[in-house]
N, C-alpha and C positions, 0 to 999 in steps of 0.2 A: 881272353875270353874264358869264361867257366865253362867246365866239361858237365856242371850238373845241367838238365834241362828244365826248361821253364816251364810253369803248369798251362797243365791242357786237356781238352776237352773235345769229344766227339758232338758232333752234331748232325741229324740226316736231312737234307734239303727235300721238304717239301712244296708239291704242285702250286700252292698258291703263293712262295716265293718267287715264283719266274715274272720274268716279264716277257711283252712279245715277240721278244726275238727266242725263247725258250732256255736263256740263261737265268740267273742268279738276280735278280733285283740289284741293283747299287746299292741303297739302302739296308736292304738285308744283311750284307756285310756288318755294317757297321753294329747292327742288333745282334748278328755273332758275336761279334766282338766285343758287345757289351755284356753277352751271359758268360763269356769267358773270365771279365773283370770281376760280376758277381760274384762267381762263382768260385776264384781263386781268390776272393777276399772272407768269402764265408771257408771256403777253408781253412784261411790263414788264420780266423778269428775262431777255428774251432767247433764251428754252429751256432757261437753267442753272436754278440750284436755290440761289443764293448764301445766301437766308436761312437753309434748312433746313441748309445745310452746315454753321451756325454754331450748329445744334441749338436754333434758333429758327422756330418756327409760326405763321402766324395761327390766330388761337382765335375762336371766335364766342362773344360775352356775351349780345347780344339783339339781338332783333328786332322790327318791328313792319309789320306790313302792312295794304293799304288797299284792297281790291279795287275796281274799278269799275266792268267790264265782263265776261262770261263770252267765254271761250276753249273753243273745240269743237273734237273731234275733227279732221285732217288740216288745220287753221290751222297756220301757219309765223308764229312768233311774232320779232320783237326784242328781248333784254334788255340791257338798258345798266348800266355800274358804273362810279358815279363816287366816288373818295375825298374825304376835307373831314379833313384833319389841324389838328391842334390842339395844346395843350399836354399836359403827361400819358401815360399810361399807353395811352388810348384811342383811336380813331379813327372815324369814320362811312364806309361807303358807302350810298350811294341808289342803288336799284334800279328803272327803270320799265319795266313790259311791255310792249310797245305789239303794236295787232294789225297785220295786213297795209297798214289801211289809213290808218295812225298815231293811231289811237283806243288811253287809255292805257287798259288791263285791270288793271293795279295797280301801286301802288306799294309797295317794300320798304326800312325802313332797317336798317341793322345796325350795332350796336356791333360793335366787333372791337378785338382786343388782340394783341399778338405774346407767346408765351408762351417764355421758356426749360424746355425737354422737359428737363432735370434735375432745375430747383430745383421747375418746375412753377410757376411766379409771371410774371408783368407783365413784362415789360423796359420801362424807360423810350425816353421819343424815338423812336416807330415810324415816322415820316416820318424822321430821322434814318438808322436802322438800315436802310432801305430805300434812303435815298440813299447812304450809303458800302458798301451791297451791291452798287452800279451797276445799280437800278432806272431804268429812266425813266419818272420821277413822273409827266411828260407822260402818258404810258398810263394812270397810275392816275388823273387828278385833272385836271379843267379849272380846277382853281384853279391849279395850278403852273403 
């Protein structure tokens, strides 16, 4: 396991996030979890936009989540995004919520793929395509 920690991000739960039992939405989770991704891809890419220039996206395949503590209203949550590259088409990030007072609220994994927005398919090598984008993988992956 790397001792460096993964990128992360504050977030404050607001009132129109709850649902009627006056926790967290389901869903919400998962839109955390996707400004976490954003957010530690626009880091990694500096502020530019190198992948999309090349008319290449990340695409979400799936997901899967694990709840394990409830999140209330005006909690100021952390979500973290760490990459796990591999061989293939494919890629992992993990997502863990954690609350104020590092107790984890859930966990999220994600397939993801980089998609060419023409052919609409796969690109291979997405750790590749990332690194000669001038990503720094550092941001995305305490594996790198």
């Amino acid at each position: 396991m790397s001792e460096r920690e993964p990128f992360r991000i504050q977030i404050k739960v607001r009132m129109y996030e709850l649902d009627m039992l006056g926790h967290l939405n389901h869903a919400v989770y998962h839109s955390y979890c996707e400004v976490a991704r954003i957010e530690g891809l626009a880091k990694a890419a500096g502020g530019a936009t190198p992948i999309e220039e090349q008319h290449i996206a990340p695409v979400l395949l799936a997901s899967t989540i694990t709840y394990r503590r409830e999140i209330r209203m005006g909690e100021t949550v952390e979500v973290t995004a760490d990459a796990t590259f591999g061989p293939g088409k494919t890629f992992q990030i993990e997502h863990r919520i954690y609350k104020a007072d590092g107790t984890v609220s859930a966990e999220l994994v994600c397939t993801i793929g980089l998609m060419d927005l023409a052919r609409r398919k796969l690109v291979d090598d997405p750790r590749g395509r990332f690194e000669r984008a001038g990503y720094d993988l550092k941001v995305l992956s305490t594996a790198e």
